[in-house]
C-alpha positions in Angstrom: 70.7 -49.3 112.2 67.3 -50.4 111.6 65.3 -48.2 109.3 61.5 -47.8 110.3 58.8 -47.9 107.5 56.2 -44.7 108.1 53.6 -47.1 108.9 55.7 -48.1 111.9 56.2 -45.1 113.0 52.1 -44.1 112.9 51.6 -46.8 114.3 53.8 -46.0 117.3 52.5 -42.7 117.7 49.1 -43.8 117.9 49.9 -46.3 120.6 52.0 -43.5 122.7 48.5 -41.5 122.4 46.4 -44.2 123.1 48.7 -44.9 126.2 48.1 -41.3 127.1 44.7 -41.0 126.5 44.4 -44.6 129.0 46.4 -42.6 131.7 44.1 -39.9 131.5 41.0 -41.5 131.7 42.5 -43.4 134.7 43.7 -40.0 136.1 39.8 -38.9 135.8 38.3 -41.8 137.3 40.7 -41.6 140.2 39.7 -37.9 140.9 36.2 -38.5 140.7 36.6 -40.9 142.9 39.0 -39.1 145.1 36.2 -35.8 144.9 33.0 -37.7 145.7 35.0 -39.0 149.1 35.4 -35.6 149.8 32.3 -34.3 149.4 30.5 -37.5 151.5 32.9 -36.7 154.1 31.7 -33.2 154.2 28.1 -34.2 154.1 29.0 -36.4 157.0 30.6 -33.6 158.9 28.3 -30.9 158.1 24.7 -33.9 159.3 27.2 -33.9 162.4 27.0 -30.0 163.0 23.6 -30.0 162.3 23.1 -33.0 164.9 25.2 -30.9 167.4 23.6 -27.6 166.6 20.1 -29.2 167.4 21.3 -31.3 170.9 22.6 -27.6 172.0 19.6 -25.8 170.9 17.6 -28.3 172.6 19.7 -28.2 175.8 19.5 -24.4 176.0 15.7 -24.7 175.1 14.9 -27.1 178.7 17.4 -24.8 180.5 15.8 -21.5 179.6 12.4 -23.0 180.4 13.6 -24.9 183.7 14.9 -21.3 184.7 11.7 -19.6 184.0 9.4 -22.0 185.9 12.0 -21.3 188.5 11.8 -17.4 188.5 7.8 -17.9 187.9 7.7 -20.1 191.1 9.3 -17.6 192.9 7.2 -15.0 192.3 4.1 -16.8 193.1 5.9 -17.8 196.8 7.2 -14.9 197.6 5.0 -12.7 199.5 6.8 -9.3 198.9 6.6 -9.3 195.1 3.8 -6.8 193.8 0.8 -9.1 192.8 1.9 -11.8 195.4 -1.4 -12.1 196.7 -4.7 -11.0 196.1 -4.9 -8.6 199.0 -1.6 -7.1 198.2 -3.3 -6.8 194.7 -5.8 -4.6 195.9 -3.5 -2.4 198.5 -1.8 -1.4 195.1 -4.7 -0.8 193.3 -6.6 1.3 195.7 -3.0 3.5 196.2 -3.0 4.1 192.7 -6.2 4.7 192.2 -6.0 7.2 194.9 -2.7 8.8 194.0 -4.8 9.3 190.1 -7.6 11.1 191.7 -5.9 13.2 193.9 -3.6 14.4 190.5 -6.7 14.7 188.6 -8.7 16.9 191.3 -6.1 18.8 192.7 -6.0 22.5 191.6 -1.6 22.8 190.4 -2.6 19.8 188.3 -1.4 20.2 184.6 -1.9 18.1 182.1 1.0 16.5 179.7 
């Protein structure tokens, strides 16, 4: 049996932590690496929400305004809608002007 001098045997414990402090460092390096593909990939998917988010927004932007022209161009065709014209303007003002001053001059007339 071959007997070891203590030097040897330092000598081989410093290599067996050398070797471990290699593996280590390569263990490190490899989860760095590993984390900052993680976190691009979530950068990449979260610009690709945001992308989506905006196209969306955009599309239900045009659509509500497309729909509102639409209502607003209805109103100003159709000829039954209060303020349609400005004769049908003035029917409705002369009512209620009339419907006023007969409340304000009649005698059962309370005020709130």
């Amino acid at each position: 049996m071959e007997r070891r001098t203590p030097d040897a045997s330092v000598i081989d414990a410093i290599d067996r932590v050398l070797a471990a402090e290699r593996e280590a460092a390569e263990a490190i390096v490899s989860a760095e690496r590993e984390a900052e593909a993680i976190i691009e990939a979530a950068r990449a998917r979260r610009r690709q929400i945001l992308e989506t988010t905006r196209r969306r927004a955009s599309t239900l932007h045009a659509r509500a305004q497309s729909q509102l022209a639409e209502a607003l161009q209805r109103l100003d065709t159709d000829e039954s809608a209060p303020g349609a014209s400005l004769a049908r303007l003035r029917a409705l003002s002369h009512d209620a002007i009339e419907g006023l001053a007969r409340r304000l001059t009649s005698a059962d007339h309370e005020p709130h």
